[in-house]
LOZAGU-605770 format. One record per residue (C-alpha): residue in one letter; x, y, z. Coordinates in steps of 0.25 Angstrom, whole numbers. Layout:
N
<node r="A" east="X" north="Y" up="Z"/>
...
This chain:
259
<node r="X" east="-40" north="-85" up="-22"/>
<node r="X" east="-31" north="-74" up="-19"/>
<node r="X" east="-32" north="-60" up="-28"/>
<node r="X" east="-37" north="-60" up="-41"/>
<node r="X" east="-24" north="-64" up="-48"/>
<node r="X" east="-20" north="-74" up="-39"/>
<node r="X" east="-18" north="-89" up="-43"/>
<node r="X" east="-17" north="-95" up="-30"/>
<node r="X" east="-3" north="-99" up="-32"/>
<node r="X" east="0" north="-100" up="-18"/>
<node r="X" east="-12" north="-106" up="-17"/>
<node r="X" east="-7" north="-116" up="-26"/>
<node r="X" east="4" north="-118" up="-20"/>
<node r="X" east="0" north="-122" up="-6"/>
<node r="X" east="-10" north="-130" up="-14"/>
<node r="X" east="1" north="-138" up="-21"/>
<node r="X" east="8" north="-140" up="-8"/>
<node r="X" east="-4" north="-145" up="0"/>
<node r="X" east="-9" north="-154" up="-12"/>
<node r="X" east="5" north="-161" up="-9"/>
<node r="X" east="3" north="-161" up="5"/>
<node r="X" east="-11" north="-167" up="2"/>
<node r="X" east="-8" north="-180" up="-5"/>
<node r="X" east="2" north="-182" up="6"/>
<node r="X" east="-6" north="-183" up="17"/>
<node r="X" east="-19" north="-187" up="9"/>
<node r="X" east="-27" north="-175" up="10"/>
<node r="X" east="-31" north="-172" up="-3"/>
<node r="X" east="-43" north="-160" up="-1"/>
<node r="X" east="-42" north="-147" up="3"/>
<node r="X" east="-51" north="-136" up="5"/>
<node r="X" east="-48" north="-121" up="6"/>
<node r="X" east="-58" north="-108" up="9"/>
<node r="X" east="-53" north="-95" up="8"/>
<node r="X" east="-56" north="-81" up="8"/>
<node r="X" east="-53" north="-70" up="-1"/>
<node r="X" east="-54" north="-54" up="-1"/>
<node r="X" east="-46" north="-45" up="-13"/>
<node r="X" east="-50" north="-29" up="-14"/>
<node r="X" east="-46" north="-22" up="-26"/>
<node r="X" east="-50" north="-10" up="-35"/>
<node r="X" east="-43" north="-17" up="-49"/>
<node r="X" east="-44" north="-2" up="-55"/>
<node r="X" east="-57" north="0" up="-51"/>
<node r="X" east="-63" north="13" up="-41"/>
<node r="X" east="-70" north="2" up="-34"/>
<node r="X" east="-62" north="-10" up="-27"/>
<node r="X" east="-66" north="-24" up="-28"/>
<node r="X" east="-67" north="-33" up="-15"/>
<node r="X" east="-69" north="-48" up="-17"/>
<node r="X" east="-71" north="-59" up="-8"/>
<node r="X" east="-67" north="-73" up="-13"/>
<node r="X" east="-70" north="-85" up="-4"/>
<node r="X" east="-65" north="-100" up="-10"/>
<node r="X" east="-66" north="-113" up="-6"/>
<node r="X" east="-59" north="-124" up="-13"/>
<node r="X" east="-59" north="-139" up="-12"/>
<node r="X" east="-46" north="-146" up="-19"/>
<node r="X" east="-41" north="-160" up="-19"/>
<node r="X" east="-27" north="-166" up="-22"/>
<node r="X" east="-27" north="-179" up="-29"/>
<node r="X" east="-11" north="-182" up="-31"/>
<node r="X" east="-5" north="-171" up="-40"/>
<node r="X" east="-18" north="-166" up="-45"/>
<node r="X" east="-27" north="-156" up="-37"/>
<node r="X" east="-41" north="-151" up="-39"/>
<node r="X" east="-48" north="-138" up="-33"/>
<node r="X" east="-61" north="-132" up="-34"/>
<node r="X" east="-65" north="-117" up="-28"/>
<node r="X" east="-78" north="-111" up="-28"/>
<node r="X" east="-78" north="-98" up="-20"/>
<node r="X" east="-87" north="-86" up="-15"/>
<node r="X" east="-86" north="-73" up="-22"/>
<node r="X" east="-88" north="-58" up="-18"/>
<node r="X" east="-83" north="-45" up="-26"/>
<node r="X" east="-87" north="-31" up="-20"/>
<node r="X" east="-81" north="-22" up="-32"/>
<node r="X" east="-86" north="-14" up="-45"/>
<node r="X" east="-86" north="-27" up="-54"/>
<node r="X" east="-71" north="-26" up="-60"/>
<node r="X" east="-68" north="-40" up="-55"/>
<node r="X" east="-74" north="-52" up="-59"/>
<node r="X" east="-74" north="-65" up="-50"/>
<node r="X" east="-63" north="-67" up="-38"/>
<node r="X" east="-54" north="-81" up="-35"/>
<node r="X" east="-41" north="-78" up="-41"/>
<node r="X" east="-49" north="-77" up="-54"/>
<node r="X" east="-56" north="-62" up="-55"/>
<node r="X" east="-56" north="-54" up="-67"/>
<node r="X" east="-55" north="-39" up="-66"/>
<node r="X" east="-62" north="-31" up="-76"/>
<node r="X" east="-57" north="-17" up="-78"/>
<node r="X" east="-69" north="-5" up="-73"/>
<node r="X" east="-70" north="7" up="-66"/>
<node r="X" east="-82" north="8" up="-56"/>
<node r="X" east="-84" north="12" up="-42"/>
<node r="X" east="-98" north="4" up="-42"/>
<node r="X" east="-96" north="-10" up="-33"/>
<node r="X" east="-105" north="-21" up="-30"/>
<node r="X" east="-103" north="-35" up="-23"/>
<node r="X" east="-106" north="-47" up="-29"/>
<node r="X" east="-103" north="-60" up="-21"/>
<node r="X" east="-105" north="-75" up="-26"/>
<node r="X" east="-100" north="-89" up="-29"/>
<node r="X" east="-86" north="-88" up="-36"/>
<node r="X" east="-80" north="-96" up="-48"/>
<node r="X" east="-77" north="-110" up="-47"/>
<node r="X" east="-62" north="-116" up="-49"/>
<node r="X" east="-59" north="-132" up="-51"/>
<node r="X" east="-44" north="-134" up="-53"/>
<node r="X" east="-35" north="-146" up="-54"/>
<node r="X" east="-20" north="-146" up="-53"/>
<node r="X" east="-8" north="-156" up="-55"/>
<node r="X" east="5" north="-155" up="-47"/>
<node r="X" east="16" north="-158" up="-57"/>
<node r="X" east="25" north="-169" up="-50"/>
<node r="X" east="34" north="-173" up="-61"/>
<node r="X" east="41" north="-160" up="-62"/>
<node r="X" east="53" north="-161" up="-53"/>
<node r="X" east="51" north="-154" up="-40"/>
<node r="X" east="64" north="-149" up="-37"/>
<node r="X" east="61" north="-139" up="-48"/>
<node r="X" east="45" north="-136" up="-45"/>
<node r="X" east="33" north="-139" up="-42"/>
<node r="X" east="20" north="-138" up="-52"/>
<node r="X" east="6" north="-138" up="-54"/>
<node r="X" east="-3" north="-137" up="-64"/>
<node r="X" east="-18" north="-134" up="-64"/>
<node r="X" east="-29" north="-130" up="-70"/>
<node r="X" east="-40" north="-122" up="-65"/>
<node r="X" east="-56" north="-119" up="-71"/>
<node r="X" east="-67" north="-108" up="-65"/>
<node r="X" east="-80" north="-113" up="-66"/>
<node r="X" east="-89" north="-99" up="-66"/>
<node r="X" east="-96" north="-103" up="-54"/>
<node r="X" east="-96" north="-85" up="-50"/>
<node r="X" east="-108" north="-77" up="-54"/>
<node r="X" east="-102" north="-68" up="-66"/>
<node r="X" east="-114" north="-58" up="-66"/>
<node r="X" east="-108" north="-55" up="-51"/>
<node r="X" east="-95" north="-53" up="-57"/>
<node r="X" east="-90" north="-65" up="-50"/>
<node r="X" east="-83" north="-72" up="-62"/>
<node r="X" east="-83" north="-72" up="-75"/>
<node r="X" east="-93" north="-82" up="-76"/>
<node r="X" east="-84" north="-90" up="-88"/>
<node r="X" east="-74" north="-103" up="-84"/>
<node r="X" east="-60" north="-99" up="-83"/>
<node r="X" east="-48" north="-109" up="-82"/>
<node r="X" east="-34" north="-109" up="-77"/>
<node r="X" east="-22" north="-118" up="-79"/>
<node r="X" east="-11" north="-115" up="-67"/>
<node r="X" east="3" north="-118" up="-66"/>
<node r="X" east="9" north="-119" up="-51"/>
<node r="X" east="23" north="-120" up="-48"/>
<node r="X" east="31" north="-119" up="-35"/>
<node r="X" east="46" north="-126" up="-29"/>
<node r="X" east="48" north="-125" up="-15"/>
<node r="X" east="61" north="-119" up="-11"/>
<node r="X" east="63" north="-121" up="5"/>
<node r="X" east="52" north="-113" up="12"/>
<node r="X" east="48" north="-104" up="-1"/>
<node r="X" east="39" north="-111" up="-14"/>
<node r="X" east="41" north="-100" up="-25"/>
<node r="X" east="29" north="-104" up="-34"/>
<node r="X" east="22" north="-98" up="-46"/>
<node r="X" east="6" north="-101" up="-53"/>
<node r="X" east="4" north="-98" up="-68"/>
<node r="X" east="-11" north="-99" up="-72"/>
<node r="X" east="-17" north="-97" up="-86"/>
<node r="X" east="-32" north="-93" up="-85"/>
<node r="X" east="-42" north="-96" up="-96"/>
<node r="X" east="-55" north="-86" up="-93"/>
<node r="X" east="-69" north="-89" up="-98"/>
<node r="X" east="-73" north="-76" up="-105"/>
<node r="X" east="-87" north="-70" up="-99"/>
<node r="X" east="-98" north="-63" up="-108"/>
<node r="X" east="-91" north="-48" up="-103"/>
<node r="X" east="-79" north="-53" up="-111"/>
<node r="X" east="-66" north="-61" up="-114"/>
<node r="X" east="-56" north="-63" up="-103"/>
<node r="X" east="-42" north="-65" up="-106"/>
<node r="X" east="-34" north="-78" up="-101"/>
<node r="X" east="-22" north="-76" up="-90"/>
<node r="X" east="-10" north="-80" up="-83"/>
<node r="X" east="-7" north="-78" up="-69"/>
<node r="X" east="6" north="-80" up="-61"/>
<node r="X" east="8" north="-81" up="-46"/>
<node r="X" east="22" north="-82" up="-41"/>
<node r="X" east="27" north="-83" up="-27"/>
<node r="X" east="32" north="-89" up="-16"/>
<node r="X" east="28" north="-98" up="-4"/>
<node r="X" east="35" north="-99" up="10"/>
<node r="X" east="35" north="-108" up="21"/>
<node r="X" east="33" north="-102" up="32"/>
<node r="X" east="33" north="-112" up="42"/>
<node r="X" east="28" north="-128" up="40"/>
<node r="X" east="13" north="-122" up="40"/>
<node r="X" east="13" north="-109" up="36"/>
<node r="X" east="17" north="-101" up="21"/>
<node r="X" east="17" north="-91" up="17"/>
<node r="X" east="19" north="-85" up="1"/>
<node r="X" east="17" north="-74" up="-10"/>
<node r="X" east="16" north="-72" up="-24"/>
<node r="X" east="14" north="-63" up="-35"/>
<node r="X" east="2" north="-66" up="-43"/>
<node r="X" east="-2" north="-60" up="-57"/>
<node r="X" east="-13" north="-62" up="-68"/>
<node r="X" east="-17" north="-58" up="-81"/>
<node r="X" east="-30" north="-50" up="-81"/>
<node r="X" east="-40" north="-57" up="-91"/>
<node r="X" east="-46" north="-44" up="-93"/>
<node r="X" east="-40" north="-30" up="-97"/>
<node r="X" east="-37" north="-26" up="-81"/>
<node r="X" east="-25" north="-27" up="-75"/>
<node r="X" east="-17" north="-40" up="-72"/>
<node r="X" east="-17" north="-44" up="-58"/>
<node r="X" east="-6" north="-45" up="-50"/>
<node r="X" east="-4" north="-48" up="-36"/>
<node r="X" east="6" north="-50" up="-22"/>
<node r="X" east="0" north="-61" up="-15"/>
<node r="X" east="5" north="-68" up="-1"/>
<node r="X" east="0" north="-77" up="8"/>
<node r="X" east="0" north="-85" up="22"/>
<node r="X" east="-3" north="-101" up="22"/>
<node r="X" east="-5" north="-108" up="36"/>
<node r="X" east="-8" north="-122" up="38"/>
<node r="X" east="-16" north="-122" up="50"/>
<node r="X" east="-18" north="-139" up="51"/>
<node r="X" east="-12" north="-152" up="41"/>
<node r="X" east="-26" north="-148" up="35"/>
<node r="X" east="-30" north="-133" up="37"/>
<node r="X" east="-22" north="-121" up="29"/>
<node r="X" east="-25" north="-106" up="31"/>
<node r="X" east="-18" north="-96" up="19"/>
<node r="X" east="-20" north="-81" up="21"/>
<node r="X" east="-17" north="-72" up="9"/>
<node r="X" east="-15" north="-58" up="5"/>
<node r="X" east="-13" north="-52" up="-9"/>
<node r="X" east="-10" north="-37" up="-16"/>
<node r="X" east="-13" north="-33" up="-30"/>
<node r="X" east="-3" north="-27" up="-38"/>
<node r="X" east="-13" north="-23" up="-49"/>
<node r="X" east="-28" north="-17" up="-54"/>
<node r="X" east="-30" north="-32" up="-58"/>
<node r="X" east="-29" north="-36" up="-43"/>
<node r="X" east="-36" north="-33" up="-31"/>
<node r="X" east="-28" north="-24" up="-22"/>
<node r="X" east="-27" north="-34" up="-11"/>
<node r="X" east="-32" north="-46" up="-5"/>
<node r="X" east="-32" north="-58" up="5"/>
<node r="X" east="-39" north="-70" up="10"/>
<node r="X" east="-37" north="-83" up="17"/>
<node r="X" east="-38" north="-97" up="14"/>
<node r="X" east="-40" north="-110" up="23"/>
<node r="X" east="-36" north="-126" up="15"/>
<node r="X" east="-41" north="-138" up="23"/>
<node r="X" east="-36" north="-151" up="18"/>
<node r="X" east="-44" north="-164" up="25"/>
């Protein structure tokens, strides 16, 4: 999880790259932890602050990967955002009044296919598709409480030391009691650099549709990927919000282990 708007395109990228890695040298698990702050007012008098910690589990089985994340939860703000991941909803308010709320987050299971049979001299593709169980309370305003669903697009072509590369997700939202949510697309373009053999390092631009009447969000998000071992990954991440949709800034860490 990065802000709200971001689709983990690099992410997803170091993922495509590691799950190649992984069916070469037969270690098809991998396990990643993180940590996450964002701090935002979103039009509101009050900010909101929220703490997102995940913890996913995938494994690669030839072109197909499947990953599930649960996660810890806490928003200190007036109530105008709903839920955290990636995945929050803002809804439009005007208090100064604030209160924490901390818990269990949602639940995502996905499964992706990496495209082989496209030539890879022009680029490379996955396609996935993605389903949030509504494991967060909703009466703490920590999701919707509804099933969501996403199909995700992944492409990117190495070109010497930099991988330009680009996500397009179409997210389906499970309307709650309070009302209907409208369906989005979100896009994430940029660019990764090889730094050295064991360190990269990217940026990209990353923007949403807003599934209520807010502001869209839109974002500059860059980062720093260090393999620390042949099984141990460190990626450290900041990101700045370019509008009322987005929180004003962020950053967090990540640490992958693959066995």
């Amino acid at each position: 999880m990065h802000a709200l708007c971001k689709q983990t395109s690099i992410v997803t990228l170091l993922l495509l790259a590691s799950a190649t890695a992984a069916a070469a040298d037969e270690r098809p698990w991998k396990y990643t932890a993180g940590i996450d702050y964002s701090t935002g007012d979103y039009g509101d008098p009050a900010d909101t602050d929220i703490f997102f910690l995940p913890v996913s589990v995938a494994y690669t089985d030839g072109n197909w990967t499947y990953k599930a994340t649960a996660s810890l939860l806490e928003i200190d703000g007036p109530g105008t955002v709903v839920g955290g991941g990636g995945d929050g909803i803002v809804v439009p308010g005007n208090s100064t009044q604030t209160k924490t709320e901390d818990g269990l987050g949602d639940t995502w299971l996905s499964a992706s296919y990496f495209v082989e049979e496209l030539p890879t001299d022009a680029f490379y593709l996955s396609l996935g598709g993605k389903i949030k169980l509504p494991t967060a309370d909703e009466d703490k305003g920590l999701g919707t409480g509804e099933t969501d669903y996403a199909l995700v697009a992944d492409l990117f072509k190495p070109m010497g030391r930099y991988t330009p590369f680009a996500t397009l997700a179409y997210k389906i939202k499970g309307d709650p009691p309070q009302g209907n949510l409208d369906n989005v697309f979100a896009l994430s373009v940029g660019s990764d650099y090889r730094w050295t053999d064991d360190a990269n390092l990217g940026a990209s631009v990353d923007y949403q549709q807003s599934a209520t009447n807010s502001d869209d969000q839109l974002e500059l998000f860059a980062y720093l990927n260090q393999r620390l071992s042949p099984q141990t990954s460190l990626m450290v991440y900041g990101y700045l919000g370019l509008t009322d949709g987005s929180p004003d800034l962020g950053t967090g860490i990540q640490i992958s282990y693959r066995p």
